[in-house]
Structures are given as structure tokens and as C-alpha cells.
PyMOL CGO cylinders between C-alpha atoms (Angstrom):
from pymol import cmd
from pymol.cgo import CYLINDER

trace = [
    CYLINDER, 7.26, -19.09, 17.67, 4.61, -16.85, 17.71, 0.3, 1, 1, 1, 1, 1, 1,
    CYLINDER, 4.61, -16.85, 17.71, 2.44, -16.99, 14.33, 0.3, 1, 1, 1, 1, 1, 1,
    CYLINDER, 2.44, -16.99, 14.33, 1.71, -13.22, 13.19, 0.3, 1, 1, 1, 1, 1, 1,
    CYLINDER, 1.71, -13.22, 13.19, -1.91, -11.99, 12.65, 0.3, 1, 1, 1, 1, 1, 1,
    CYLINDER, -1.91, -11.99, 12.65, -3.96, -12.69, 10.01, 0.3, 1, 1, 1, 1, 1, 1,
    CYLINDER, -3.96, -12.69, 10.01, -3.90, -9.45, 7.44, 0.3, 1, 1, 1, 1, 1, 1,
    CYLINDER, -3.90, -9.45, 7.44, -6.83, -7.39, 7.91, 0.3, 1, 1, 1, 1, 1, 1,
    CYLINDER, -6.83, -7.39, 7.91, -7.58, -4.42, 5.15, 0.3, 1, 1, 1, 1, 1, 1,
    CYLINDER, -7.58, -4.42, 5.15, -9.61, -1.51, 6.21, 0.3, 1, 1, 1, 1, 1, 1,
    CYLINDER, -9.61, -1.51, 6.21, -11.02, 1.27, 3.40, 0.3, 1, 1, 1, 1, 1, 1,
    CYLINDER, -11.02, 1.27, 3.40, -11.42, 4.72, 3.53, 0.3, 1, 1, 1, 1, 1, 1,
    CYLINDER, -11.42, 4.72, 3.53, -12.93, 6.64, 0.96, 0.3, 1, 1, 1, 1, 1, 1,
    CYLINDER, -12.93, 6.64, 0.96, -12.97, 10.17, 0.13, 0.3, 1, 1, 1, 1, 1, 1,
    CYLINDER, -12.97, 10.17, 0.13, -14.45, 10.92, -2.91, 0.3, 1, 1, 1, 1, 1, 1,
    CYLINDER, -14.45, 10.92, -2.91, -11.35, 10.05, -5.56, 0.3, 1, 1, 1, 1, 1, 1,
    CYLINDER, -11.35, 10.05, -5.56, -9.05, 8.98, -2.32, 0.3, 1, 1, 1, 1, 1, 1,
    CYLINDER, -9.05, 8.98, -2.32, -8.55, 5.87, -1.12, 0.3, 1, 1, 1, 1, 1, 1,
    CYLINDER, -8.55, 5.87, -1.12, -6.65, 4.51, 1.68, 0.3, 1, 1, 1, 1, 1, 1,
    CYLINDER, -6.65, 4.51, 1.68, -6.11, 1.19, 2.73, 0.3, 1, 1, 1, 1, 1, 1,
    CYLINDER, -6.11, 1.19, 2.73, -4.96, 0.15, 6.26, 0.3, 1, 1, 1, 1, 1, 1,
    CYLINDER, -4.96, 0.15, 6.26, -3.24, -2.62, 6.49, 0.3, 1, 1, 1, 1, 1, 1,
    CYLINDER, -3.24, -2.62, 6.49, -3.36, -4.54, 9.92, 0.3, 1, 1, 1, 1, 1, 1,
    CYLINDER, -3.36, -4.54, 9.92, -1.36, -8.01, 10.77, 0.3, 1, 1, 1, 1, 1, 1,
    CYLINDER, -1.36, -8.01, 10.77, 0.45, -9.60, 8.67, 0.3, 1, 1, 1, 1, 1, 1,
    CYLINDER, 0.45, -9.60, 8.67, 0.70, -8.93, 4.64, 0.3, 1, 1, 1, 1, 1, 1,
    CYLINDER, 0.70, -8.93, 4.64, 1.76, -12.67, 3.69, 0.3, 1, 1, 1, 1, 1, 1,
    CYLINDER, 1.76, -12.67, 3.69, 1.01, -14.74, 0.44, 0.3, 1, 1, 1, 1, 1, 1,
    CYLINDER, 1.01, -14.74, 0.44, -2.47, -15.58, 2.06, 0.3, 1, 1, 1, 1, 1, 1,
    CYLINDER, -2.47, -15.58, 2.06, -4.00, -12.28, 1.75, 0.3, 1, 1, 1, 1, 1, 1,
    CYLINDER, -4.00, -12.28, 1.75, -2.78, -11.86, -1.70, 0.3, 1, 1, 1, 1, 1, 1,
    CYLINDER, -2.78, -11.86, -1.70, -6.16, -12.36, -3.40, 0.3, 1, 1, 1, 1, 1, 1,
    CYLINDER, -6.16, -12.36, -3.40, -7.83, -9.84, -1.13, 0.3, 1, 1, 1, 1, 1, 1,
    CYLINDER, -7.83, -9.84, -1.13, -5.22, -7.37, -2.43, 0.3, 1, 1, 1, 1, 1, 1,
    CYLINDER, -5.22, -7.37, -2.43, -5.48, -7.95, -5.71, 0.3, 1, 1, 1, 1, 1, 1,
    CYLINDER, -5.48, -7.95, -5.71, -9.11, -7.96, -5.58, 0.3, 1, 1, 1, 1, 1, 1,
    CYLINDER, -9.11, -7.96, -5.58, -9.24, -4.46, -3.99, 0.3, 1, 1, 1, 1, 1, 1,
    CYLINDER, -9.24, -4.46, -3.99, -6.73, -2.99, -6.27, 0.3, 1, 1, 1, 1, 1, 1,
    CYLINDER, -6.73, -2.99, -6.27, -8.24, -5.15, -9.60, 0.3, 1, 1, 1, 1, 1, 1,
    CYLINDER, -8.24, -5.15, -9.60, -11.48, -2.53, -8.52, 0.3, 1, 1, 1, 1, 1, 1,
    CYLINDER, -11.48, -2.53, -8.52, -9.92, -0.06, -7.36, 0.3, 1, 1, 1, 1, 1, 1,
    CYLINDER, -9.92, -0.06, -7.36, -8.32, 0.19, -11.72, 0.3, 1, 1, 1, 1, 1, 1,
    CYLINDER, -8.32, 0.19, -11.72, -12.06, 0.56, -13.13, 0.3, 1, 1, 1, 1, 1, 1,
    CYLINDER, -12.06, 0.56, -13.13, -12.71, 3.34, -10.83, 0.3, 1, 1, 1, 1, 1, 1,
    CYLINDER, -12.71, 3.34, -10.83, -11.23, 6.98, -11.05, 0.3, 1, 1, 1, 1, 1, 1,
    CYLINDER, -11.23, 6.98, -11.05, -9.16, 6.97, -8.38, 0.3, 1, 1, 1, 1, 1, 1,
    CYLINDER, -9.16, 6.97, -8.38, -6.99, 10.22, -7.60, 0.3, 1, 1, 1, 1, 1, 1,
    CYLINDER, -6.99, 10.22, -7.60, -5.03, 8.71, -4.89, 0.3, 1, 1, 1, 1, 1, 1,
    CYLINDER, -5.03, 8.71, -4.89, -4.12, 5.66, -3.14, 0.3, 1, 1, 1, 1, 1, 1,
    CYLINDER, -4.12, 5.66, -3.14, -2.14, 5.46, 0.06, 0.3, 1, 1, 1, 1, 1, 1,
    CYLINDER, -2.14, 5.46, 0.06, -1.29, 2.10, 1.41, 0.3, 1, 1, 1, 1, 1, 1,
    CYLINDER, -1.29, 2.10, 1.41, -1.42, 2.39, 5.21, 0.3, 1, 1, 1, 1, 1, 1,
    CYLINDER, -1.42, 2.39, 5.21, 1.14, 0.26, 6.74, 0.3, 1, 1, 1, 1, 1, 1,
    CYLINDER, 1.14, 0.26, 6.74, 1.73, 1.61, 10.56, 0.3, 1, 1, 1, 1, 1, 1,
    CYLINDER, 1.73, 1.61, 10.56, -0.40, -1.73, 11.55, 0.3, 1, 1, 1, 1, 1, 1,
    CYLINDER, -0.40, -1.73, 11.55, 1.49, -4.15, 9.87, 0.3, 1, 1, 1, 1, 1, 1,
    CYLINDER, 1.49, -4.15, 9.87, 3.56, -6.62, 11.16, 0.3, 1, 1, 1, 1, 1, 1,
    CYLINDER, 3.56, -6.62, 11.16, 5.05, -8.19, 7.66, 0.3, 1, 1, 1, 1, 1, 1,
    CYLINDER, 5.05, -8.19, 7.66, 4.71, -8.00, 4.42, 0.3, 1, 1, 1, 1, 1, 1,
    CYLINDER, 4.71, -8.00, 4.42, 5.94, -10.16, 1.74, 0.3, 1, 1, 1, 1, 1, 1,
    CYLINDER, 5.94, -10.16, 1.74, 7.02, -10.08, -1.68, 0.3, 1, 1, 1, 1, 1, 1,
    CYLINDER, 7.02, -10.08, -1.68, 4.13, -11.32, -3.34, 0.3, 1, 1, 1, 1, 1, 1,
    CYLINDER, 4.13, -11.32, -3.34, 2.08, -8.67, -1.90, 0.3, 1, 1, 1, 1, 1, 1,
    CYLINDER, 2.08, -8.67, -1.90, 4.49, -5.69, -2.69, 0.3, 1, 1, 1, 1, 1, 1,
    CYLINDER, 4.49, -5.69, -2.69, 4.49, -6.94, -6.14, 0.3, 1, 1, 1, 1, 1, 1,
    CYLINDER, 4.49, -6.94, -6.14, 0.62, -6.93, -6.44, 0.3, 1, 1, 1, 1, 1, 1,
    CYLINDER, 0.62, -6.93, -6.44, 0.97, -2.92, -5.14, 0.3, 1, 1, 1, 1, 1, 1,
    CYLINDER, 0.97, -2.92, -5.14, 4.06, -2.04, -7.61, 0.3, 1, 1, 1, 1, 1, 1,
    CYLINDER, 4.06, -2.04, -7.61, 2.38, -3.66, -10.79, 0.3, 1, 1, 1, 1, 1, 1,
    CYLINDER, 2.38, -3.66, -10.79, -0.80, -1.68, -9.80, 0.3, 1, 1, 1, 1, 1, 1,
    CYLINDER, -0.80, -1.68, -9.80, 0.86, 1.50, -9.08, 0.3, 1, 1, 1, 1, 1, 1,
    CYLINDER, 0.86, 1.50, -9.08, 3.13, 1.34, -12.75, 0.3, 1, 1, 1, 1, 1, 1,
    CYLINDER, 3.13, 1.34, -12.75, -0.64, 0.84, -14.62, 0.3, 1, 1, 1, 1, 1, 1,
    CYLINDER, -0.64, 0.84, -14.62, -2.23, 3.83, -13.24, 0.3, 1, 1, 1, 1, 1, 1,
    CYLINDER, -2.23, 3.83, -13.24, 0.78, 5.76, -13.04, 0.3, 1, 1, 1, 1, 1, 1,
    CYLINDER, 0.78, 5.76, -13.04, -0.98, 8.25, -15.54, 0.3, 1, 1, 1, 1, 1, 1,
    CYLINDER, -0.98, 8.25, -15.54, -4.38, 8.51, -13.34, 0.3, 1, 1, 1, 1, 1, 1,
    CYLINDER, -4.38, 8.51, -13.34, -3.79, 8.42, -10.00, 0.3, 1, 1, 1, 1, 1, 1,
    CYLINDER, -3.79, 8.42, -10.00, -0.73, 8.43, -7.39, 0.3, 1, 1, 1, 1, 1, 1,
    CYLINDER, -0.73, 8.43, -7.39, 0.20, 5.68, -5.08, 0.3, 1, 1, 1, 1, 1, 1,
    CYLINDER, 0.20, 5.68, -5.08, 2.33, 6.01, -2.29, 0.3, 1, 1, 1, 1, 1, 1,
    CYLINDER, 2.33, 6.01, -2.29, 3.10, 3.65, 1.10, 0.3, 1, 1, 1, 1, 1, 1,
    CYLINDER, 3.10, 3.65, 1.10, 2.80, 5.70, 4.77, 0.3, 1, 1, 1, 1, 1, 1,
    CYLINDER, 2.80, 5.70, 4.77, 3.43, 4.73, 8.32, 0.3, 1, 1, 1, 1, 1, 1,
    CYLINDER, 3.43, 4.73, 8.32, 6.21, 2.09, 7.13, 0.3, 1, 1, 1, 1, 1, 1,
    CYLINDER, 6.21, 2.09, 7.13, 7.65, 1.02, 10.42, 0.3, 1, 1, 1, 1, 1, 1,
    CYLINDER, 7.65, 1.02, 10.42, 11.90, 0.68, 9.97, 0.3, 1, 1, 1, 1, 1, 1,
    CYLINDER, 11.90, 0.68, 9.97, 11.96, -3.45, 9.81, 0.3, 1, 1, 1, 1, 1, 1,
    CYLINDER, 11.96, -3.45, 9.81, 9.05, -3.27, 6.91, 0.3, 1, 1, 1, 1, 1, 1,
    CYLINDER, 9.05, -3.27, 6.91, 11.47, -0.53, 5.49, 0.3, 1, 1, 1, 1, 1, 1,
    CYLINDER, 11.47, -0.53, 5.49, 14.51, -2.46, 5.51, 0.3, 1, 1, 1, 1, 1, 1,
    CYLINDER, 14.51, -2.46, 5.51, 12.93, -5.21, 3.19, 0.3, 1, 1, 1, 1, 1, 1,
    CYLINDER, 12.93, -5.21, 3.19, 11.29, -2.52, 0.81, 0.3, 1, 1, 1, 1, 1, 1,
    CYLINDER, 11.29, -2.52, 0.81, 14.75, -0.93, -0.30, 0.3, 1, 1, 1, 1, 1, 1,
    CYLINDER, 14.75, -0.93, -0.30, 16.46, -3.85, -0.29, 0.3, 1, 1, 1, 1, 1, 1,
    CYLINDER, 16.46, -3.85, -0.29, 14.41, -4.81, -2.97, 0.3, 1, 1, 1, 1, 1, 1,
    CYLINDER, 14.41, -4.81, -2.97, 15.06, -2.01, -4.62, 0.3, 1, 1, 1, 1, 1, 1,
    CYLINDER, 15.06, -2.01, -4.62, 10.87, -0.36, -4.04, 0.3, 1, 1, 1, 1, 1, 1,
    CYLINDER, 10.87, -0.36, -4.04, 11.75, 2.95, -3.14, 0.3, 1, 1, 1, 1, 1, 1,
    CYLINDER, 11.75, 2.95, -3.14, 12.40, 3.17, -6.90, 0.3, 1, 1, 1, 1, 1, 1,
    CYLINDER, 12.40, 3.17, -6.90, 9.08, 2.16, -7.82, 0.3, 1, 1, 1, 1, 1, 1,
    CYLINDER, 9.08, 2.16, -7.82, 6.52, 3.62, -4.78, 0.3, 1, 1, 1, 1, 1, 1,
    CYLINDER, 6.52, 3.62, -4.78, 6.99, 6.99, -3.09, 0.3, 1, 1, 1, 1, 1, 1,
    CYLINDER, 6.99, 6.99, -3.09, 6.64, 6.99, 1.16, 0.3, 1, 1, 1, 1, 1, 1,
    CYLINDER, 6.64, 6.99, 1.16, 5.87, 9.48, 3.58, 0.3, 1, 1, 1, 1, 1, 1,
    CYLINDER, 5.87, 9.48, 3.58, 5.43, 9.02, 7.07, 0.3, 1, 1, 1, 1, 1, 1,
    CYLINDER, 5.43, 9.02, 7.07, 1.41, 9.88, 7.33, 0.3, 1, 1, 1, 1, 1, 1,
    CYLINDER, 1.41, 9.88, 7.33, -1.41, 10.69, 5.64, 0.3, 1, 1, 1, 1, 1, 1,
    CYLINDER, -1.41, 10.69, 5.64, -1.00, 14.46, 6.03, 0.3, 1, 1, 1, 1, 1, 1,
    CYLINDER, -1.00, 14.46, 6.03, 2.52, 14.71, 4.80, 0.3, 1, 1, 1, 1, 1, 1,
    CYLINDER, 2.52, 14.71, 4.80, 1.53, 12.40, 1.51, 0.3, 1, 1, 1, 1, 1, 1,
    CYLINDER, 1.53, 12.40, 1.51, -1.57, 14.57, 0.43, 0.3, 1, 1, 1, 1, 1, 1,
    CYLINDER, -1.57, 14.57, 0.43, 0.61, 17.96, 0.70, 0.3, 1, 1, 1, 1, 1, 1,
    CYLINDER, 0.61, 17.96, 0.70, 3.48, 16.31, -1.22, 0.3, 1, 1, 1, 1, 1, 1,
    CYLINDER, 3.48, 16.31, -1.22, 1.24, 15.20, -3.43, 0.3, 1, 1, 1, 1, 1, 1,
    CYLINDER, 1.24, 15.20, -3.43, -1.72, 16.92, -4.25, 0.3, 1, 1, 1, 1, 1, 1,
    CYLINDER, -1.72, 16.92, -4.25, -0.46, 20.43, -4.30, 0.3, 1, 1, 1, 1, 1, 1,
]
cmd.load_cgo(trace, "trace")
């Protein structure tokens, strides 16, 4: 069996927007590195977040736990959403019941209108 890539993040900033690209696979390995961005990314003033997932290949649990806790803290200072969610990452995310807890649009574009308007 094929092993999946190692996760690799990518950041964009734009002034009080960030977006993280997520590239490989999202497993409990590269759990620190995603807490460590979003532990920083709470002391800063951060308008929005959008998690970038049209790269990646799996992501666990662990990892969309890290995003929900972060996203329920700064739900008074900044927005968090999830774009680019391929259907197989999407099937695990409402099955556990996420789409309650993180909005999704399918790109960049459509989550700033939606959002920042």
C-alpha cells in the first residue's frame, strides 16, 4: 500500500487574512505543526482564516479537532472556514458531525464574499 505524503502547510498572509494550504496528508504526525501555527495565529489579530484543503490527501481526527477548538476560541475575532474540501475528505467531516462547527465553501473567492461582506 502506498504510504500518503507527508503534510506540508503553506501561509499566505494578507494583512488580517490568513490562509493555510494544506498539501499531503493531515495525519496525527503533523499535529504539532498545526497547533503551533494556530497557538500563533490566537495572539495575533487575525480577521480570517481559511484552511485550504484542495491538496490534501487525508486528514484525521486529531487534526480537525486542533482546527474546531481553535475556531470555537476566536469565534468572537475572526472567522474560520475550510475550502477546496475534495468529496472523500467531506464524507469524514459530516460524519463527524463538523459542518456544525466550521463553515465550507468551495474557494477562496466564494469564502471572502460570504464572509466579509
Amino acid at each position: 500500500m502506498k504510504r500518503a505524503a507527508q503534510l506540508r502547510i503553506s501561509e499566505k498572509i494578507e494583512g488580517q487574512d490568513r490562509i493555510l494550504s494544506f498539501h499531503g496528508s493531515a495525519d496525527i504526525l503533523s499535529m504539532p505543526s498545526v497547533q503551533a501555527l494556530l497557538s500563533r495565529y490566537s495572539r495575533e489579530e487575525i480577521r480570517l482564516l481559511l484552511v485550504d484543503l484542495s491538496e490534501t490527501e487525508f486528514i484525521n481526527s486529531p487534526v480537525w479537532a486542533v482546527i474546531t477548538l481553535y475556531a470555537r476560541k476566536q469565534r468572537d475575532q475572526s472567522r474560520v472556514a475550510i475550502i477546496g474540501m475534495s468529496e472523500r475528505i467531506k464524507g469524514s467531516f459530516e460524519m463527524m458531525g463538523l459542518q456544525k462547527e466550521l463553515l465550507t465553501f468551495p474557494d477562496i473567492e466564494t469564502a471572502r464574499r460570504e464572509l466579509l461582506q
